[in-house]
PADO-169780 format. One record per residue (C-alpha): residue number from 0; x, y, z. Coordinates in steps of 0.05 Angstrom, whole numbers, plus 5000, padded with zeros to 4 digits. Example, Ala and Ser with C-alpha at 12.3 -4.5 7.8 and 13.67 -1.06 7.14 Angstrom:
@nr->0&X->5246&Y->4910&Z->5156
@nr->1&X->5273&Y->4979&Z->5143
end
This chain:
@nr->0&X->5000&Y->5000&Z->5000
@nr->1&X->5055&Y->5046&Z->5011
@nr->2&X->5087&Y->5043&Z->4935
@nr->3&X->5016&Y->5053&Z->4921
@nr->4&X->5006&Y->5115&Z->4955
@nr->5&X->5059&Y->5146&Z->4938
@nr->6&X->5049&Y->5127&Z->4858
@nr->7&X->4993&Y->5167&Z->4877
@nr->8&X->5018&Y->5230&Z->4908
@nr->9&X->5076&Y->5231&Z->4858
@nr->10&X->5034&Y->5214&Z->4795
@nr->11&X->4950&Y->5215&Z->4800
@nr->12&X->4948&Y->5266&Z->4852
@nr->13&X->4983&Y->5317&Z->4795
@nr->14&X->4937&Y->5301&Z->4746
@nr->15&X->4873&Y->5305&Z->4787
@nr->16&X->4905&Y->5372&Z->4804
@nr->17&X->4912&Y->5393&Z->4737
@nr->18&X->4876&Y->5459&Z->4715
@nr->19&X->4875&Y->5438&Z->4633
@nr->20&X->4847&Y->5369&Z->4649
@nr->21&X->4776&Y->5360&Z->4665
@nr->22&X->4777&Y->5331&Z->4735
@nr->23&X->4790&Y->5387&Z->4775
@nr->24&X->4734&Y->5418&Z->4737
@nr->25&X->4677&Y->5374&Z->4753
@nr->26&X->4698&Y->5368&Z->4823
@nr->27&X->4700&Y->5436&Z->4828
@nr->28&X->4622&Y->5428&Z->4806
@nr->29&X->4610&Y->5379&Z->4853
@nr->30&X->4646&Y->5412&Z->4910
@nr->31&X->4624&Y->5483&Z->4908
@nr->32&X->4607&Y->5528&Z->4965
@nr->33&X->4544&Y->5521&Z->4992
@nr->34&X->4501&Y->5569&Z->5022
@nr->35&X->4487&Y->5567&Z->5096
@nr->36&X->4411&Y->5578&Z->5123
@nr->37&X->4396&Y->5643&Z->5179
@nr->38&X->4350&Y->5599&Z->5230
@nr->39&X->4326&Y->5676&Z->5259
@nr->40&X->4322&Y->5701&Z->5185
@nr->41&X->4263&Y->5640&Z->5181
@nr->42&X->4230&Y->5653&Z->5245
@nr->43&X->4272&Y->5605&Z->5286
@nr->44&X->4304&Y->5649&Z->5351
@nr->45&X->4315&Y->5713&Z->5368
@nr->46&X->4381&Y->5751&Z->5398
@nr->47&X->4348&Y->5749&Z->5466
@nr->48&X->4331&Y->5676&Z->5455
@nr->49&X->4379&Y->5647&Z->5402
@nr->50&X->4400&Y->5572&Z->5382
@nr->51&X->4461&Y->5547&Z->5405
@nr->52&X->4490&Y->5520&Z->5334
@nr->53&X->4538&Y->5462&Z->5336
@nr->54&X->4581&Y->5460&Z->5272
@nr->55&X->4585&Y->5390&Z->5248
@nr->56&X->4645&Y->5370&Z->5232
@nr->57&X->4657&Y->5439&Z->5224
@nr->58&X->4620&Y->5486&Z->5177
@nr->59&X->4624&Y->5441&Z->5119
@nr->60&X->4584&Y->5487&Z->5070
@nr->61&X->4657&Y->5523&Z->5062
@nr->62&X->4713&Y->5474&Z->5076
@nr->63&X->4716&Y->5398&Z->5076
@nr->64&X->4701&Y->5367&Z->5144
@nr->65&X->4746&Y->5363&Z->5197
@nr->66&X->4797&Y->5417&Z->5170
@nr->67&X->4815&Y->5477&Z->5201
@nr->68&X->4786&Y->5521&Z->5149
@nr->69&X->4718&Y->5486&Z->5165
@nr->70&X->4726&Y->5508&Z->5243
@nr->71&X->4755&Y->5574&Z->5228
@nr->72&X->4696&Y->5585&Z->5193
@nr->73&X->4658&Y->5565&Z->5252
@nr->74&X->4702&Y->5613&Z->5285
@nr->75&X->4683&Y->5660&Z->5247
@nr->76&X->4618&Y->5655&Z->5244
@nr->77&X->4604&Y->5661&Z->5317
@nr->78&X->4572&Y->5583&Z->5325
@nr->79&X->4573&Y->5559&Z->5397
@nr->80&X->4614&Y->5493&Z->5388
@nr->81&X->4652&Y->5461&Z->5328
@nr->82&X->4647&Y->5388&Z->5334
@nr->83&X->4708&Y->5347&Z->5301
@nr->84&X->4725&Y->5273&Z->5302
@nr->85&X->4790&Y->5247&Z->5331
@nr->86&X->4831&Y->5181&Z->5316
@nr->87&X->4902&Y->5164&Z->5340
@nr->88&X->4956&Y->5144&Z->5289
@nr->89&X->5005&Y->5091&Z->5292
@nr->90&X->5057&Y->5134&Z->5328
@nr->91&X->5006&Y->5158&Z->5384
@nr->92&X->4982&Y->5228&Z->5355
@nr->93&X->4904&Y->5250&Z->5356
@nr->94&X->4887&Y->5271&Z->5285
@nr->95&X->4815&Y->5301&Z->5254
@nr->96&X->4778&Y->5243&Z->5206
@nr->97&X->4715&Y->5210&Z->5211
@nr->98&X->4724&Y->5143&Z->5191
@nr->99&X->4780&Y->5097&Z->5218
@nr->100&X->4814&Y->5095&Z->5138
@nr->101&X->4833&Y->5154&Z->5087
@nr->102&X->4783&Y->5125&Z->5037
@nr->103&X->4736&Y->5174&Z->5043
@nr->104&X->4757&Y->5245&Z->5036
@nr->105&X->4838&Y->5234&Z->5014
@nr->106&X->4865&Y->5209&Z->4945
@nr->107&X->4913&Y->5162&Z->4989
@nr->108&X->4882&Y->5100&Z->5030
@nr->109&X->4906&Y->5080&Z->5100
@nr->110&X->4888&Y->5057&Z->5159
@nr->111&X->4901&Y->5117&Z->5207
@nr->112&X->4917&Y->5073&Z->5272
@nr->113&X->4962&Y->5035&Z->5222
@nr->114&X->4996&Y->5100&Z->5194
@nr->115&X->5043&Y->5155&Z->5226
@nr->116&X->5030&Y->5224&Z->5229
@nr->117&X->5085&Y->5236&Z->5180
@nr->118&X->5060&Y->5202&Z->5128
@nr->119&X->4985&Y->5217&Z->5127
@nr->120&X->5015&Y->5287&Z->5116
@nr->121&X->5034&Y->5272&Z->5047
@nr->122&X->4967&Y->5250&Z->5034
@nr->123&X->4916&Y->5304&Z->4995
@nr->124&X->4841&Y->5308&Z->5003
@nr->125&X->4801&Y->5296&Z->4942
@nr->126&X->4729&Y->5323&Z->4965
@nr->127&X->4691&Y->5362&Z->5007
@nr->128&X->4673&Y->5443&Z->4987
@nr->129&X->4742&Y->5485&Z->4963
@nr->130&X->4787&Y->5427&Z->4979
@nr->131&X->4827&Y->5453&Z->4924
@nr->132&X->4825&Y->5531&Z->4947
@nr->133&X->4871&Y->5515&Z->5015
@nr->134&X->4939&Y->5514&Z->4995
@nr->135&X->4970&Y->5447&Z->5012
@nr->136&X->4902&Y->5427&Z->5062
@nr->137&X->4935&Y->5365&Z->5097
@nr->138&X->4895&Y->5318&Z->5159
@nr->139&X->4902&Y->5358&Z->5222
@nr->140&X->4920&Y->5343&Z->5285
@nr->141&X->4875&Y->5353&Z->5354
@nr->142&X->4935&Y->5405&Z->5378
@nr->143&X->4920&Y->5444&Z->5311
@nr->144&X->4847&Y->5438&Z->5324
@nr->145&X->4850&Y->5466&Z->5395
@nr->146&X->4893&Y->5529&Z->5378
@nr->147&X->4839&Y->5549&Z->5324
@nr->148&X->4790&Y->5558&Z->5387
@nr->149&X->4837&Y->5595&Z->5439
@nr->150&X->4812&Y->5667&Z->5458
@nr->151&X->4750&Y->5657&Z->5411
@nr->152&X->4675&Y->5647&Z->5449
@nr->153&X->4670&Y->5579&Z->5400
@nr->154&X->4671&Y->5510&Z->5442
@nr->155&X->4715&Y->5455&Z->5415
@nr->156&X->4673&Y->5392&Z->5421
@nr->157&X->4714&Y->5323&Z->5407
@nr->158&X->4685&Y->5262&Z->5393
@nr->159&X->4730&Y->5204&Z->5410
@nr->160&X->4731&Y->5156&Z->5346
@nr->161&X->4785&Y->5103&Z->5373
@nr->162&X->4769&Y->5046&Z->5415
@nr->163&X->4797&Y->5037&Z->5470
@nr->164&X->4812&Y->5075&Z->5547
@nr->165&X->4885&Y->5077&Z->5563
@nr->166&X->4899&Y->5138&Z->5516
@nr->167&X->4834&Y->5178&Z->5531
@nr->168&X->4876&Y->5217&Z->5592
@nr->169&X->4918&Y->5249&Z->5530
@nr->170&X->4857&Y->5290&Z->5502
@nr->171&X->4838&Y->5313&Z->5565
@nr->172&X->4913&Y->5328&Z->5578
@nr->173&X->4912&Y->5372&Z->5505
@nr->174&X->4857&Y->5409&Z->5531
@nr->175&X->4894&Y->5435&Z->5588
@nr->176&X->4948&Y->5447&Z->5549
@nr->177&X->4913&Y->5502&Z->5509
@nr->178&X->4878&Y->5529&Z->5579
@nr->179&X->4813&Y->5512&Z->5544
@nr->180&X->4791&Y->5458&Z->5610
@nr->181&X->4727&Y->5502&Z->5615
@nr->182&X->4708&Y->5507&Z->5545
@nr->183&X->4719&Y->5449&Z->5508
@nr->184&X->4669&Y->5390&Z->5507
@nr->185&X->4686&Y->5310&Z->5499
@nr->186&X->4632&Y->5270&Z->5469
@nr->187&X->4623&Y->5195&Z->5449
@nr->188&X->4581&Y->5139&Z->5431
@nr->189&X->4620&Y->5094&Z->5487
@nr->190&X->4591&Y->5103&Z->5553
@nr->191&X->4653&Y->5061&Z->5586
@nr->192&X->4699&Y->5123&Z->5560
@nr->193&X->4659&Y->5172&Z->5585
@nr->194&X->4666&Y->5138&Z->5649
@nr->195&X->4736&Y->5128&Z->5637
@nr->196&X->4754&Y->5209&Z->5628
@nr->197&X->4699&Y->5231&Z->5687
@nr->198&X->4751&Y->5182&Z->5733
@nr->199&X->4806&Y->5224&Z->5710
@nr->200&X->4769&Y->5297&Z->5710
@nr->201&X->4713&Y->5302&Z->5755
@nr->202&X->4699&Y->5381&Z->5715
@nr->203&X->4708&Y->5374&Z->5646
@nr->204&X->4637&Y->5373&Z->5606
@nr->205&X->4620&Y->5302&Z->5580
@nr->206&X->4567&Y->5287&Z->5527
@nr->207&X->4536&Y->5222&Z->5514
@nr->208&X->4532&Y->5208&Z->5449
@nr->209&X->4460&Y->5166&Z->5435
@nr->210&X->4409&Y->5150&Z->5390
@nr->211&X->4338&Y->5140&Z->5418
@nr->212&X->4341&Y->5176&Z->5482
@nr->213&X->4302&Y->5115&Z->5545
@nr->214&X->4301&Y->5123&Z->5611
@nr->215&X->4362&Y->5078&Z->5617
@nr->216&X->4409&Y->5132&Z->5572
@nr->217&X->4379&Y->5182&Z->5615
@nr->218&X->4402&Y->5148&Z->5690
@nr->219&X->4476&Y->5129&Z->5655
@nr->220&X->4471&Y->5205&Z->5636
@nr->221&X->4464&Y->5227&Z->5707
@nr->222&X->4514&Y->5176&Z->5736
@nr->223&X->4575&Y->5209&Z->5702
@nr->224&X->4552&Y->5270&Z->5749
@nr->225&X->4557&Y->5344&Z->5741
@nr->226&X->4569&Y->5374&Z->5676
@nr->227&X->4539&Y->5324&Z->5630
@nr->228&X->4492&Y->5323&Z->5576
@nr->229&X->4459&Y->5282&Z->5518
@nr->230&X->4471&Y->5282&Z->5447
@nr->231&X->4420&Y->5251&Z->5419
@nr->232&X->4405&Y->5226&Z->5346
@nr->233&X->4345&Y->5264&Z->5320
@nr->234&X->4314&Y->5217&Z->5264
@nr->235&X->4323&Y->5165&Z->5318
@nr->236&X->4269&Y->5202&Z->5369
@nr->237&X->4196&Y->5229&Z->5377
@nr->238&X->4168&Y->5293&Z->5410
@nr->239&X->4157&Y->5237&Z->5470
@nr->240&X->4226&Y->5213&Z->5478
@nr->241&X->4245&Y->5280&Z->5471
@nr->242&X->4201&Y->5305&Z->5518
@nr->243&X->4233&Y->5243&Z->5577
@nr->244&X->4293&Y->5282&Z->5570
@nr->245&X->4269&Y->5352&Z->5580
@nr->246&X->4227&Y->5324&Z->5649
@nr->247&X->4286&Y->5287&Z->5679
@nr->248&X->4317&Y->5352&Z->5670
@nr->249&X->4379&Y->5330&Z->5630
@nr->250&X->4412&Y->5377&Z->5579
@nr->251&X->4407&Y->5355&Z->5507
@nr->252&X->4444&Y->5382&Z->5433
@nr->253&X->4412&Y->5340&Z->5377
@nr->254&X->4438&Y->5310&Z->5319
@nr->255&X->4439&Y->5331&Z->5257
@nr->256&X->4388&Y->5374&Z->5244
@nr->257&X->4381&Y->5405&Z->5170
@nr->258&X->4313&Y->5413&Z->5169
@nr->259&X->4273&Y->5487&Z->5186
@nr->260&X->4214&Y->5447&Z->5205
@nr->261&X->4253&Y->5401&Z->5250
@nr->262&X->4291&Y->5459&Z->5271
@nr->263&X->4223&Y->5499&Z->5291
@nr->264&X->4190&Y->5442&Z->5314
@nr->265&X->4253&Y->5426&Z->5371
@nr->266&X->4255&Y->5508&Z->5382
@nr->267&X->4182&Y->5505&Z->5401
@nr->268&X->4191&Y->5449&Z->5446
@nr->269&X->4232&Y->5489&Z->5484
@nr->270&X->4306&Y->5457&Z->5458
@nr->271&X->4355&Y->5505&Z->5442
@nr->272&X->4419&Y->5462&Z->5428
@nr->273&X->4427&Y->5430&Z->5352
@nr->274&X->4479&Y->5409&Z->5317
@nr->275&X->4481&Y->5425&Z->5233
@nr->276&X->4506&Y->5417&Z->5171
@nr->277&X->4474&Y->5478&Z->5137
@nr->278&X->4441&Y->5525&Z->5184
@nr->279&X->4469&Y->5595&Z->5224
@nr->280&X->4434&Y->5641&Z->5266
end
């Protein structure tokens, strides 16, 4: 795999690249910047009352996901939190991807647990809007992640993508590193690693990454302690299950909502945490 990468960083990647072949140009088509959607411009909070937006992956309508450019933008843009996925490579750093291989957004394949940081940095994305406008956009680290959100009012929100619990005490450790132990927010769908990091920090803010949202998520919620909410999947709950949530009294963001009726429907219910693809206030 490694003579074939690099065939294809020395050779393919080039010609993909190309501005006189027709590649570039269709991906450029396919890729373009999207617009995003004003929530209070459709009737959806007000300054006094806003939503609190959390930027998928970043705000993906301007950068590929998972980039700095896509949480600068988020930055920029004043959202509340900028969520980002984290794996660990071979040689023990954190970097930002969503899936455990390359496959998806890179012109190079590897599996990052497999791979060092060094060489996933040769590696160049092939989708995702204006890959091609960010001069040499390489896979970023959770360090270079975390510096994009120091002195801003924007949360960093990390969701843990790695098995496994002996390592989990070096994100918490990079968050103290940047002085950001009161902003930024660790999420995941494993409730054993939640656990794991509330044993190490009693403070920093947990959330519980979940799909339909039962009175059993709800009492595992509460056993991690202070500072800990839900994240629950929208498509995956009703008004009801929704509604077990708000009486127990447990905090909730949900997941992903690109919808305005969805989006009015949870504002009207009284929720004021979503996390989006397309939407701003």
């Amino acid at each position: 795999m490694a003579i074939l990468n690099k065939i294809i960083t020395l050779i393919l990647v080039p010609i993909f690249m190309s501005p006189v072949l027709p590649f570039l140009p269709i991906a450029k088509m396919i890729y373009a910047e999207k617009e995003v959607i004003s929530l209070s411009e459709n009737g959806i909070g007000t300054t006094e009352d806003p939503v609190y937006l959390t930027a998928h992956r970043g705000i993906t309508a301007k950068a590929p996901e998972n980039t700095i450019p896509a949480y600068e933008a988020a930055v920029e843009l004043g959202f509340y939190t900028a969520e980002c996925d984290i794996l660990q490579t071979a040689d023990g750093y954190w970097v930002l991807n969503h899936n455990s291989d390359t496959d998806n957004m890179f012109c190079q394949y590897a599996e990052i647990g497999e791979t060092t940081l060094e060489e996933l940095r040769t590696f160049s994305y092939k989708k995702g809007c204006n890959f091609w406008a960010y001069e040499d956009l390489k896979i970023a680290t959770l360090d270079e992640y975390l510096d994009v959100f120091v002195g801003s009012s924007t949360r960093p929100q990390i969701e843990i993508k790695a098995d496994g619990y002996d390592q989990l005490y070096t994100i918490v450790d990079a968050v103290y590193a940047k002085g950001l132990e009161d902003s930024a927010i660790i999420i995941s769908f494993d409730y054993k690693q939640l656990e794991t990091i509330r044993a190490y920090d009693a403070n920093i803010e947990l959330w519980y990454l979940v799909d339909t949202i039962t009175p059993e998520i709800i009492a595992q919620a509460k056993a991690l302690g202070g500072n800990v909410w839900l994240s629950p999947n929208f498509e995956a709950n009703t008004q009801q299950t929704i509604q077990l949530a708000i009486d127990a009294d447990v905090p909730a963001s949900y997941w992903t909502v690109n919808d305005l009726e969805d989006a009015r429907m949870l504002y009207d219910m009284g929720i004021r945490y979503i996390e989006t693809d397309i939407f701003c206030n």
